[in-house]
MMTF fields as JSON, N, C-alpha, C and O atoms, coordinates in Angstrom:
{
  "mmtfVersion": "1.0.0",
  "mmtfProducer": "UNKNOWN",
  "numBonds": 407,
  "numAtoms": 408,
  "numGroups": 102,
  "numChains": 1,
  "numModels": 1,
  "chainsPerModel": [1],
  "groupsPerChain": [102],
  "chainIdList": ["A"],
  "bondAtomList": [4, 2, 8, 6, 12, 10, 16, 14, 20, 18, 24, 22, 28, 26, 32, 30, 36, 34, 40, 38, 44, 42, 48, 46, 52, 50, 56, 54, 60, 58, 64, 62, 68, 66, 72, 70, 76, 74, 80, 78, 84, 82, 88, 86, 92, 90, 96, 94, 100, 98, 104, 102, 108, 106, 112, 110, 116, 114, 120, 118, 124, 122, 128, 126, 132, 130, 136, 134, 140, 138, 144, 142, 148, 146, 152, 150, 156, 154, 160, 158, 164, 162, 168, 166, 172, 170, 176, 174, 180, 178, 184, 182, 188, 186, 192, 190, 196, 194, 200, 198, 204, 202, 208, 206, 212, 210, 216, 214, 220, 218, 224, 222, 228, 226, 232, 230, 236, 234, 240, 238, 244, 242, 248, 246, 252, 250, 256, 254, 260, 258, 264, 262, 268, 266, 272, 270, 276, 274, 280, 278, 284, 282, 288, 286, 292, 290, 296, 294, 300, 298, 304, 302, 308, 306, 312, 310, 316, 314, 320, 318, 324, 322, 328, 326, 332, 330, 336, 334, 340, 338, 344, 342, 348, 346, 352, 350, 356, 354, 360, 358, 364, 362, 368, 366, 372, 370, 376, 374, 380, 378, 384, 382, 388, 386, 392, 390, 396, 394, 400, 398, 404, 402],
  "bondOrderList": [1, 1, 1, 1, 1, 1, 1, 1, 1, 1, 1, 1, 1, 1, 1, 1, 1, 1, 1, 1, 1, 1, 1, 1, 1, 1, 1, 1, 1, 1, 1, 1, 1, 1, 1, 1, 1, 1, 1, 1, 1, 1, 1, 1, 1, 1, 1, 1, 1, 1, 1, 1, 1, 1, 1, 1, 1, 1, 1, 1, 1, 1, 1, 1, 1, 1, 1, 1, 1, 1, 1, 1, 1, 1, 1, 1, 1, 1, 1, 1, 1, 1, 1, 1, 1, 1, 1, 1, 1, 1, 1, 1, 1, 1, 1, 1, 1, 1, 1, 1, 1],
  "groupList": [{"groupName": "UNK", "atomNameList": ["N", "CA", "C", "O"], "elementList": ["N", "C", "C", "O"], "formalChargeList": [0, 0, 0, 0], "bondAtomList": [1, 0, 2, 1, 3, 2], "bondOrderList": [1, 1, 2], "singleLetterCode": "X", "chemCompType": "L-PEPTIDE LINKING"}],
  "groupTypeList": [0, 0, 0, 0, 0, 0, 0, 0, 0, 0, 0, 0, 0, 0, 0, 0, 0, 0, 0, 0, 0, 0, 0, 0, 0, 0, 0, 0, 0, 0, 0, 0, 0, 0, 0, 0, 0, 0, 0, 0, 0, 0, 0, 0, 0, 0, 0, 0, 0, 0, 0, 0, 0, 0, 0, 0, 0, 0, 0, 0, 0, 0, 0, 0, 0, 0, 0, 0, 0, 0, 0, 0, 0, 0, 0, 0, 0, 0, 0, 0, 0, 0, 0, 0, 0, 0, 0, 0, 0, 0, 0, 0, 0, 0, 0, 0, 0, 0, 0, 0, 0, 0],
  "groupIdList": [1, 2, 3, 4, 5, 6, 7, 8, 9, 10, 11, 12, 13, 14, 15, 16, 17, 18, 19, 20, 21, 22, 23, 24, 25, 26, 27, 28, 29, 30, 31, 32, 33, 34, 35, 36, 37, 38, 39, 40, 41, 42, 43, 44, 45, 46, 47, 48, 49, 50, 51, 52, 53, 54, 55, 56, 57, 58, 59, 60, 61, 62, 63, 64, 65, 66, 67, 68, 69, 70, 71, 72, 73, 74, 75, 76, 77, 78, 79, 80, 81, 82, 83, 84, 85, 86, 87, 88, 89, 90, 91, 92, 93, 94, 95, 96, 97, 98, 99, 100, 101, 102],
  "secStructList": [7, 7, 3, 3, 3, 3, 7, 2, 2, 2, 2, 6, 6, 7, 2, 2, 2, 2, 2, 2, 2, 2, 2, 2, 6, 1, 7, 7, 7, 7, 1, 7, 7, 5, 2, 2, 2, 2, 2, 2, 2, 2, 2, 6, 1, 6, 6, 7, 7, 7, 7, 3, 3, 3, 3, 7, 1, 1, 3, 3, 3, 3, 3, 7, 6, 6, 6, 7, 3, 3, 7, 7, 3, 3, 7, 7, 6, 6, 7, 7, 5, 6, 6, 5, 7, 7, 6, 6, 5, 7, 7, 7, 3, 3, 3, 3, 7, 1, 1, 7, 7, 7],
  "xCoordList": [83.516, 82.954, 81.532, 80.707, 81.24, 79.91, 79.087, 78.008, 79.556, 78.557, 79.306, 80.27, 78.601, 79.027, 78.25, 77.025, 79.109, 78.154, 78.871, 79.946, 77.699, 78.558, 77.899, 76.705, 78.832, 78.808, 78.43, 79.088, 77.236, 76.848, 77.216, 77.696, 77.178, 77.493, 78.505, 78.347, 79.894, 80.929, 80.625, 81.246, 79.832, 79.639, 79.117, 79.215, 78.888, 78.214, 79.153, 78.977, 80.976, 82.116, 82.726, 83.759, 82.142, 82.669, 82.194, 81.591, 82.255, 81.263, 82.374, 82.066, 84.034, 84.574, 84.438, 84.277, 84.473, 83.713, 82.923, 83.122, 81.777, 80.628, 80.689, 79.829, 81.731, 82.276, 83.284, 83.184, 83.983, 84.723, 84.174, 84.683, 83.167, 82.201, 81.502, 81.307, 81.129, 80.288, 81.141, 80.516, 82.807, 83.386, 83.744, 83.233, 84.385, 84.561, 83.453, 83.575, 82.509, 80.892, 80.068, 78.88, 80.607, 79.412, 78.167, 77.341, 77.887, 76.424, 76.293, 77.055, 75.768, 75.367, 75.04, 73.975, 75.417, 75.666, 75.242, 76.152, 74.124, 73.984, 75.111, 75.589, 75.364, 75.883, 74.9, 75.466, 73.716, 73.023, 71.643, 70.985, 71.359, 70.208, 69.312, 69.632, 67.946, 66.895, 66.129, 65.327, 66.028, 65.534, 64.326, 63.862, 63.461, 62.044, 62.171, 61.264, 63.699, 63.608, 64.064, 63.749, 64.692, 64.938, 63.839, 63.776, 62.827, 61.791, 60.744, 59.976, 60.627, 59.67, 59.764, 58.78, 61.796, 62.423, 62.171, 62.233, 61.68, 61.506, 60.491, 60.408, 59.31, 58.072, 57.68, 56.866, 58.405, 58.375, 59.138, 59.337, 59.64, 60.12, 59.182, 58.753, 58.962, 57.823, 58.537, 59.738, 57.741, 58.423, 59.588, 60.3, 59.384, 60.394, 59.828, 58.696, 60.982, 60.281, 60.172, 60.624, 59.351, 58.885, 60.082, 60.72, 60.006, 61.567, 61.206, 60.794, 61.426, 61.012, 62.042, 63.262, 60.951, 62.482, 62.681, 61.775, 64.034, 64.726, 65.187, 65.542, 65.369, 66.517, 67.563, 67.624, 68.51, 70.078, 70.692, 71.912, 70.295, 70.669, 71.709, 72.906, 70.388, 70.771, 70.466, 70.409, 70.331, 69.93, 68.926, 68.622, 68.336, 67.125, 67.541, 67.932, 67.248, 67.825, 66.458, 65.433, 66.608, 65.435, 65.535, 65.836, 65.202, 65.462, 64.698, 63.522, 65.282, 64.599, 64.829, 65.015, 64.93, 65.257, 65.307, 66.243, 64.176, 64.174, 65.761, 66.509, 65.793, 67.061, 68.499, 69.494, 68.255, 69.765, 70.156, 71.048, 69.563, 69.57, 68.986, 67.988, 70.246, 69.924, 70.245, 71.217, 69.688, 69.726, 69.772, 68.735, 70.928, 70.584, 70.845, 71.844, 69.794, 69.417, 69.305, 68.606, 69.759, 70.142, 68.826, 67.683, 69.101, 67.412, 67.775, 66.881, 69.104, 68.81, 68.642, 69.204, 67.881, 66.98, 67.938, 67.895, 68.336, 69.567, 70.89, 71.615, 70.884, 71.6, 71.575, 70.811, 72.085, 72.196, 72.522, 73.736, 71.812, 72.495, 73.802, 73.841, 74.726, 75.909, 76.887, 76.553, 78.071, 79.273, 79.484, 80.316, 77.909, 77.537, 75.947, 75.013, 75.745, 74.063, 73.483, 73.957, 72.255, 71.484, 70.108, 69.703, 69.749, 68.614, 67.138, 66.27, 67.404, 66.805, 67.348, 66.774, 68.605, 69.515, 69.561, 68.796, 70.338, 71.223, 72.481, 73.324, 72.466, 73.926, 74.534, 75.576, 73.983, 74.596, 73.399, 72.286, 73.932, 73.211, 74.098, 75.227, 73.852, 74.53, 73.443, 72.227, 74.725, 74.184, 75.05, 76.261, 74.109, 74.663, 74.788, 73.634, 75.315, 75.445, 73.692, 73.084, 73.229, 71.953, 72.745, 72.754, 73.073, 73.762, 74.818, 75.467, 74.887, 75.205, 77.269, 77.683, 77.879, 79.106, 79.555, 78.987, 81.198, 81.382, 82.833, 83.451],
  "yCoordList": [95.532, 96.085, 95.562, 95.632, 94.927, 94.743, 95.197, 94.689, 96.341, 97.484, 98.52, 98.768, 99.488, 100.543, 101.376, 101.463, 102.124, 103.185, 104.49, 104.759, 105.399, 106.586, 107.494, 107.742, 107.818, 107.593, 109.531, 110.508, 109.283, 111.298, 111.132, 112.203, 110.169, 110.701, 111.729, 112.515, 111.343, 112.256, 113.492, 114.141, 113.905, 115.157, 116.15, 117.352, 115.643, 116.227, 116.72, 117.313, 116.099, 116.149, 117.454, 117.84, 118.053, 119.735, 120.637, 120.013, 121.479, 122.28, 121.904, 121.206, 122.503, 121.615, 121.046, 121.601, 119.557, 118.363, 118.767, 118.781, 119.196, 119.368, 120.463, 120.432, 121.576, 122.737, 121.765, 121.872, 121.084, 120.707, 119.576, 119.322, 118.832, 118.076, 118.724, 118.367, 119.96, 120.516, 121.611, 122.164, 121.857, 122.487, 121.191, 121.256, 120.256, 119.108, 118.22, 117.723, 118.288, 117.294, 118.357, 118.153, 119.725, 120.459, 120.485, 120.893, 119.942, 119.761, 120.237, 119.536, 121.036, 121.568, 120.422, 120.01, 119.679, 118.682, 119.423, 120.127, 119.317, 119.587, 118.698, 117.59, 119.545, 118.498, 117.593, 116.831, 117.548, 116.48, 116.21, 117.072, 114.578, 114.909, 113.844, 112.686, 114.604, 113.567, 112.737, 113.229, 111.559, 110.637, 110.996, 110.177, 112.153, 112.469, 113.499, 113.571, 114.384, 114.853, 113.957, 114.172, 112.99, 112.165, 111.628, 111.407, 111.163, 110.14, 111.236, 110.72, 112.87, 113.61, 113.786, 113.821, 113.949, 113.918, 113.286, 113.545, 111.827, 110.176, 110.083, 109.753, 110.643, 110.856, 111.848, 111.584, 112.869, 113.559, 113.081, 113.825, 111.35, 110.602, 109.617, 108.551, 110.106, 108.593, 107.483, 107.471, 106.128, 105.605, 104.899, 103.9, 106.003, 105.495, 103.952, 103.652, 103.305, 102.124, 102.551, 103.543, 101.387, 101.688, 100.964, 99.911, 102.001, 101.309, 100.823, 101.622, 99.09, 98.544, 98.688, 98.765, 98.681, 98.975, 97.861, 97.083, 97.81, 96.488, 97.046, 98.191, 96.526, 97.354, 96.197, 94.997, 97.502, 97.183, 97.32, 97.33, 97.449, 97.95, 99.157, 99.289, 100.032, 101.393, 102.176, 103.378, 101.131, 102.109, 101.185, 100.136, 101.833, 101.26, 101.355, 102.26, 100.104, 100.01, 100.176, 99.59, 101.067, 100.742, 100.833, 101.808, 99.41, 98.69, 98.886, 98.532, 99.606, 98.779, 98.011, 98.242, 96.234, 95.256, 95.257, 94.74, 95.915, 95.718, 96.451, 96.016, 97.596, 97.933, 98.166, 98.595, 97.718, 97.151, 98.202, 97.948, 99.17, 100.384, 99.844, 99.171, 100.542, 100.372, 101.885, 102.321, 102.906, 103.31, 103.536, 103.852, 103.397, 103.356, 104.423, 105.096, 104.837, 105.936, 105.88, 104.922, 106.644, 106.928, 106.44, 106.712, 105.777, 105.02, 105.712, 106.378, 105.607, 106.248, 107.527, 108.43, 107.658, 108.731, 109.828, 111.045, 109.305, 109.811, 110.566, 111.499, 109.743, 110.861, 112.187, 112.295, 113.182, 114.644, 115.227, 115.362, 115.605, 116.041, 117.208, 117.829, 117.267, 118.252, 117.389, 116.292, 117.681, 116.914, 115.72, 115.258, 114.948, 113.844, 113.496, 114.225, 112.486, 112.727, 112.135, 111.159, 112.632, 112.843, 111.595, 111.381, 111.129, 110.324, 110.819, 111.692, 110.029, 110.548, 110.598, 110.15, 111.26, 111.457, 110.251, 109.287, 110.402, 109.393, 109.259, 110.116, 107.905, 107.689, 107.283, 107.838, 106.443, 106.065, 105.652, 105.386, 105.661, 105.102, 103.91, 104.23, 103.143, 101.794, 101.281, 101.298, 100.813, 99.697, 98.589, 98.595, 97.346, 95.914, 95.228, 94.82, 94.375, 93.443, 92.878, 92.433, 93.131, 92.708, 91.059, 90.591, 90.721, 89.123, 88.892, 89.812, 87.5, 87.051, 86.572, 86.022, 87.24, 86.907, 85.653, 84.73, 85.643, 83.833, 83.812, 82.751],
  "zCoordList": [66.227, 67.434, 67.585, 66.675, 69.024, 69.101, 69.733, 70.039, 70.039, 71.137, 71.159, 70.435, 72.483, 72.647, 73.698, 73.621, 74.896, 75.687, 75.458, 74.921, 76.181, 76.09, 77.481, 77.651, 78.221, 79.594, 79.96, 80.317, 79.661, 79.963, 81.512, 81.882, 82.605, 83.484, 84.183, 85.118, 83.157, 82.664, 82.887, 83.729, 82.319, 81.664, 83.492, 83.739, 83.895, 85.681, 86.616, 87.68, 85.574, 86.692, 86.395, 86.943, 85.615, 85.306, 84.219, 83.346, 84.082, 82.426, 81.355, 80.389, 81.585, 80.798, 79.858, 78.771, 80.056, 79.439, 78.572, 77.357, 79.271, 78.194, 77.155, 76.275, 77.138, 76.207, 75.374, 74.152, 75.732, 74.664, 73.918, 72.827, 74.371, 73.463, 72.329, 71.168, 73.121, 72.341, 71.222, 70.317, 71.448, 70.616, 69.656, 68.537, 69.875, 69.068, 68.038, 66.919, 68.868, 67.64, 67.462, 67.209, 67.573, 67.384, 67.574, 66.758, 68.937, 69.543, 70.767, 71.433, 71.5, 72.982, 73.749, 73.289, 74.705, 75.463, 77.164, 77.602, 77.981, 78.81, 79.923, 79.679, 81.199, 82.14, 82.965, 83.749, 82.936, 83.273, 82.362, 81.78, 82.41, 81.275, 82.097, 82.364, 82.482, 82.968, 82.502, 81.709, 82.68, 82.149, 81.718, 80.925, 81.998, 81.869, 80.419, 79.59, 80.299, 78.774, 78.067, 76.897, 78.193, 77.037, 77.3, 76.091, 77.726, 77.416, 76.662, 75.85, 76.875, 76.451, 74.884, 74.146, 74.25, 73.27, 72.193, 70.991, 73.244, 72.242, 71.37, 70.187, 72.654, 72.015, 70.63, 69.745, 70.746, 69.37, 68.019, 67.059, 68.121, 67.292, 66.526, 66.969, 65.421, 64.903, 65.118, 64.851, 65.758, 65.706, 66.553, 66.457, 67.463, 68.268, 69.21, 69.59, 69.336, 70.345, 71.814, 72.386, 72.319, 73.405, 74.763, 74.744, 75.777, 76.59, 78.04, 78.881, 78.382, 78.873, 80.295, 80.443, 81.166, 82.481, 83.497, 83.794, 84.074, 84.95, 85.562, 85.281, 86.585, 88.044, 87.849, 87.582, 88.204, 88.05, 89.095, 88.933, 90.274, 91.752, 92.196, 92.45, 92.125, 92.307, 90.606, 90.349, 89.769, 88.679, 88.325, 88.892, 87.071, 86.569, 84.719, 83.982, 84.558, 82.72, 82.144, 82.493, 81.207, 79.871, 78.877, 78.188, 78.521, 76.952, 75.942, 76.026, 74.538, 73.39, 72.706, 71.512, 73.499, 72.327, 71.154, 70.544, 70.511, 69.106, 68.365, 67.489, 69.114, 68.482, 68.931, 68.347, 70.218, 70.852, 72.005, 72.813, 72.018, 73.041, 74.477, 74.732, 75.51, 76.778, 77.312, 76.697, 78.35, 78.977, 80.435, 81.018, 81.099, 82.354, 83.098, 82.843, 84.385, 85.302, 86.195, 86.524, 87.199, 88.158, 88.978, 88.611, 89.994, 90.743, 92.132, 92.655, 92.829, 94.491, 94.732, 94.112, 95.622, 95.675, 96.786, 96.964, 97.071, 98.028, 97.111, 97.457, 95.774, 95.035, 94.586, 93.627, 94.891, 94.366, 93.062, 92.909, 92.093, 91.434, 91.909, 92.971, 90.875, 91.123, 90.764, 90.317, 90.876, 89.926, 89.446, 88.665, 90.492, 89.717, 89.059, 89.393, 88.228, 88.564, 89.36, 89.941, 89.57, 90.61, 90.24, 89.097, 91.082, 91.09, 89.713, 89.737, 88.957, 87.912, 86.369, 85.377, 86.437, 85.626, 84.462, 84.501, 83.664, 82.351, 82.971, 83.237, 83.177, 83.707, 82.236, 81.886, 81.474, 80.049, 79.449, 79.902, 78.214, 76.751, 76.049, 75.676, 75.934, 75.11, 73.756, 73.561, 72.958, 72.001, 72.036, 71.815, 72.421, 71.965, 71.382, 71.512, 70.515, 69.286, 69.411, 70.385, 67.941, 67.261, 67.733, 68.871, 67.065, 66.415, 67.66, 68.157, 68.089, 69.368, 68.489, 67.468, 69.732, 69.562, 69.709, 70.292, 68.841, 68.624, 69.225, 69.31]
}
């Protein structure tokens, strides 16, 4: 395997979802997560890298090269939160292959 996302946008399409995530990995999983608490989250991480941002049209990616993490968030402003996310939001979190595929 050389990557991987994991698509919280999911999680906006019903409570559901986010109860049986959270009965299965044993973790409380909100149905939407703003890019402004995960960036507040980061900061209380020594260490953590710093995440560089690109538009993706209609979302906005931010990278930490160094360790293969991409986040991308919700950029139109016209989006609502509610069964989906909303302008602002975590649409996903990914990791990509360190080492280039052959």
């Amino acid at each position: 395997m050389s990557g991987g996302s994991v698509e919280l946008n999911r999680l906006a399409s019903g409570q559901d979802m986010a109860k049986e995530w959270a009965r299965t990995m044993g973790v409380d999983f909100p149905r939407h997560v703003a890019r402004q608490d995960l960036r507040d989250a980061l900061t209380r991480v020594p260490g953590a890298p710093e995440l560089e941002a690109g538009d993706q049209g209609g979302f906005l990616e931010y990278r930490a090269a160094a360790s293969g993490v991409s986040v991308i968030v919700v950029d139109d402003e016209e989006e609502e939160r509610g069964r989906h996310a909303g302008h602002g939001d975590v649409w996903s979190v990914s990791r990509w292959a360190s080492v280039p595929a052959r």
